[in-house]
C-alpha positions in Angstrom: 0.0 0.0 0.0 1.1 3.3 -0.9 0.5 5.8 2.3 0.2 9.5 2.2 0.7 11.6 5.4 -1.7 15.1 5.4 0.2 17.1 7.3 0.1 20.8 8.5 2.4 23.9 8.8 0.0 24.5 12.0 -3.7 23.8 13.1 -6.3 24.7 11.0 -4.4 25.4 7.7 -6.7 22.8 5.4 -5.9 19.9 5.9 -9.5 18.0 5.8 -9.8 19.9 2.7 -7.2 18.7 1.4 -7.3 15.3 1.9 -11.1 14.9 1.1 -10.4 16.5 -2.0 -7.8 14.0 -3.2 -9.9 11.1 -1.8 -12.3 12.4 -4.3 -10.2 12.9 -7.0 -8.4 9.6 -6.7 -11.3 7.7 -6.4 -13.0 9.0 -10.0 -9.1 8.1 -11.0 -10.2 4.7 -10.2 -7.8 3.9 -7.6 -8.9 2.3 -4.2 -8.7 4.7 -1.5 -9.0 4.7 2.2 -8.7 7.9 4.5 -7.9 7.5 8.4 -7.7 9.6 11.2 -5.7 7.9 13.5 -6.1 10.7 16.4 -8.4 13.6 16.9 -8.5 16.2 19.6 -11.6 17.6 21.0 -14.6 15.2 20.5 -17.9 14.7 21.8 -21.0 13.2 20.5 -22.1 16.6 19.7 -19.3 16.9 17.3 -19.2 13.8 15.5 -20.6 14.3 12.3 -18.2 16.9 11.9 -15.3 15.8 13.3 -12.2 15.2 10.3 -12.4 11.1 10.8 -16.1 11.3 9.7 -15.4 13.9 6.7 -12.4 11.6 5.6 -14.8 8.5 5.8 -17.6 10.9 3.7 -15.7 11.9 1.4 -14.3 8.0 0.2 -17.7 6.2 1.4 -16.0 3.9 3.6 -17.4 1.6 5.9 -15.0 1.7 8.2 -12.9 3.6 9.5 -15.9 6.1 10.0 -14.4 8.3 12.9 -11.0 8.9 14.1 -9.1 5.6 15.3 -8.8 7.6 19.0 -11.1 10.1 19.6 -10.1 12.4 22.8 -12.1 15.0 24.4 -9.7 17.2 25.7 -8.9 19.5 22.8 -5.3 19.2 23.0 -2.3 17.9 21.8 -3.2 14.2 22.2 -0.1 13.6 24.9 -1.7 16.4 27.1 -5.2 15.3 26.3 -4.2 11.5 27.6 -3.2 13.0 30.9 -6.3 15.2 31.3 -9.0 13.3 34.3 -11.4 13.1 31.0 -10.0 11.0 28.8 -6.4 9.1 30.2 -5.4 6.7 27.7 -2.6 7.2 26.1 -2.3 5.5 22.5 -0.1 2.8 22.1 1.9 2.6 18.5 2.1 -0.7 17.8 -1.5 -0.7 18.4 -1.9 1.9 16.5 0.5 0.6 13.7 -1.2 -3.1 13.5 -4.8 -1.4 13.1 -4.1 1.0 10.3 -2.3 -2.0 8.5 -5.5 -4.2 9.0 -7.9 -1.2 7.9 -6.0 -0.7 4.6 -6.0 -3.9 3.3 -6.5 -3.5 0.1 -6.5 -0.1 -0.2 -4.1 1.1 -3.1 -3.6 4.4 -1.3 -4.1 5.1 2.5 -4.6 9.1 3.3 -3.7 9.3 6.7 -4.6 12.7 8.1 -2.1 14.2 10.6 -3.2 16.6 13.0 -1.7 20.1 14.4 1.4 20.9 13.1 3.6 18.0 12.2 5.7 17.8 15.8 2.8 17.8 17.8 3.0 15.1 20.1 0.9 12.4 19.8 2.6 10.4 22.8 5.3 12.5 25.4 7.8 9.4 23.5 6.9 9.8 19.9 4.7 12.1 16.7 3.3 11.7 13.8 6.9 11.6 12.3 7.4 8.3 14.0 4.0 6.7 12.9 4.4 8.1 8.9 8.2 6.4 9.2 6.7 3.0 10.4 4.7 3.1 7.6 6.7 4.1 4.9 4.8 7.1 4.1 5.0 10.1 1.5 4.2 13.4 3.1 1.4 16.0 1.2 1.9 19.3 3.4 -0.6 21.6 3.8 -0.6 25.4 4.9 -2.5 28.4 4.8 -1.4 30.8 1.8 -0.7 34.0 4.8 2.0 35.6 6.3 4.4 32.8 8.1 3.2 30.5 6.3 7.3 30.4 4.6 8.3 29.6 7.9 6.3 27.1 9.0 6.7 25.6 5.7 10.6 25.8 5.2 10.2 23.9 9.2 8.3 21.3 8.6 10.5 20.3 5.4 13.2 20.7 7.0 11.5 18.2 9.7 10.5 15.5 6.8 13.9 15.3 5.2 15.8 14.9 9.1 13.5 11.9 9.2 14.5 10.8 6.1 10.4 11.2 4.9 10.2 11.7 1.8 8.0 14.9 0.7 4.5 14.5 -2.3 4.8 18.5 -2.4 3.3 21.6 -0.8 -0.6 22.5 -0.9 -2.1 26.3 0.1 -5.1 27.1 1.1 -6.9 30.6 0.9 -6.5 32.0 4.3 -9.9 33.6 6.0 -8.4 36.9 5.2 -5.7 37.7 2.7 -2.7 39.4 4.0 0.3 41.3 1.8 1.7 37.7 1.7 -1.0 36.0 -0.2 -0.6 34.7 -3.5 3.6 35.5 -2.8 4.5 32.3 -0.8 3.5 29.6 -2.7 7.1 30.7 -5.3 9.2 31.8 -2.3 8.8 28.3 -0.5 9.7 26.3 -4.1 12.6 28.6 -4.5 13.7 28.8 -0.6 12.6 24.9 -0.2 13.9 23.7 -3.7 10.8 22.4 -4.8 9.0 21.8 -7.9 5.6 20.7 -6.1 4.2 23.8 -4.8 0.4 24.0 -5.6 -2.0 27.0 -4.5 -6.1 26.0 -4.4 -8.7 27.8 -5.0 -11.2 29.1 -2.8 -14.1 26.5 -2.4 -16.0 25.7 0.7 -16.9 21.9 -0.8 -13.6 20.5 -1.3 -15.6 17.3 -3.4 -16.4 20.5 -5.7 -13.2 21.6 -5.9 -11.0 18.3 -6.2 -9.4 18.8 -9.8 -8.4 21.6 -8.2 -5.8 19.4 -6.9 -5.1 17.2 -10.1 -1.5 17.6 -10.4 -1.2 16.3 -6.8 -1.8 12.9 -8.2 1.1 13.0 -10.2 3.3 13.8 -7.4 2.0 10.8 -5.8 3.0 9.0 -8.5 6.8 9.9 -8.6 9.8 7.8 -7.7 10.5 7.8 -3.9 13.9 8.0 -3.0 13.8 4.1 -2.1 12.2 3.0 -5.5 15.1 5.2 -7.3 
C-alpha cells in the first residue's frame, strides 16, 4: 500500500480539505482509497458528524474507519489530552501501527490525516513523524497561503527530510483573510525549499467540488520515492 501523510504547517491550515479533495479525485481516478484519522482532539458526540475522521470517511464512502481511530475529548495535543481526568489513555503505537495495516487492506492508497502541526505530540515518546516512518509514508503538506506560512513551511520540510520522509509536495489554502503575503508564498517556498511541487487551491467551501483543483497532486503521488530510485 502506498501511504500519504496530510500534514500541516499549524492547526487549521486545510488539511481535511485537502485530503477529502484528493480522496475524491483519486477515487474517479479509479484507484482504491482509504482515509484515516488515526487521532483527533476535541470530540464529543455533539461533534461527531463533523469531526475530520467522519469527513475523511464521507468523502471516500468507507465503511469503516468512520471516525478517528482515537477520539479524545480534551482539545489538546493528544499527549496532554491523555493525561487530562477526561480521557487518560494514552495510545499505544504498535497498536496503532497493527490497526491502520488491517484497515487498509486493500487499499491502493491510505490518506492518513495528521493533526496540528507535524511535531505535535501524539505520545510524550513519539509524533506523527514516527507513525508516517513505520509506515513508509510520503508526506502531502498543507498550509495556509498567509503571512508565516514560509516559515512554517521551510520547518516542517526541514522536519520530513531529518526523518528521512520523503516529501509529495506543498498544498495552500486561501487564508480567511488575505494578507500582503498572499498569493507570494507559494514561489518563495519552491525557491527557498527547492521544490518543484508547490500548488495554491482555489477558494471553495466543498472541497468534493473543488477536487481537480488538486489534479496535479496525483502526479506527485506518482513519482519515484527516493527508495524506488
Amino acid at each position: 500500500m502506498n501511504v500519504v501523510l496530510v500534514t500541516g504547517t499549524d492547526t487549521g491550515v486545510g488539511k481535511t480539505w485537502v485530503g477529502r479533495a484528493l480522496a475524491r479525485l483519486l477515487m474517479q481516478a479509479g484507484r482504491r482509497v482509504i482515509a484515516i484519522k488515526p487521532v483527533e482532539t476535541g470530540c464529543t458526540a455533539v461533534t461527531a458528524a463533523r469531526e475530520d475522521g467522519a469527513l475523511l470517511a464521507a468523502a471516500t464512502g468507507q465503511s469503516e474507519p468512520r471516525a478517528a481511530l482515537h477520539r479524545f475529548a480534551t482539545p489538546l495535543a493528544p499527549a496532554l489530552a491523555a493525561d487530562s481526568p477526561a480521557d487518560g489513555d494514552a495510545v499505544d503505537l504498535d497498536a496503532l501501527l497493527l490497526r491502520i495495516e488491517a484497515l487498509s487492506d486493500g487499499a491502493e492508497i491510505v490518506l492518513m490525516e495528521g493533526f496540528g502541526g507535524l511535531l505535535s505530540p501524539i505520545t510524550w515518546d513519539w509524533t506523527v513523524v514516527e507513525l508516517a516512518r513505520s509506515l513508509g509514508a510520503v508526506a502531502l503538506v498543507v498550509g495556509s497561503d498567509r503571512l508565516g506560512v514560509i516559515n512554517h513551511a521551510l520547518l516542517t520540510l526541514s522536519a520530513l527530510e531529518l526523518a528521512g520522509i520523503d516529501v509529495a509536495g506543498v498544498v495552500l489554502t486561501p487564508p480567511a483573510m488575505a494578507d500582503a503575503s498572499t498569493g507570494t508564498n507559494a514561489e518563495a517556498i519552491a525557491r527557498l525549499g527547492g521544490l518543484d511541487q508547490v500548488l495554491v487551491t482555489p477558494r471553495a467551501a466543498d472541497p468534493l467540488l473543488a477536487a481537480d483543483a488538486l489534479a496535479p497532486v496525483v502526479g506527485w503521488l506518482d513519482r519515484p520515492r527516493r527508495e524506488d530510485a
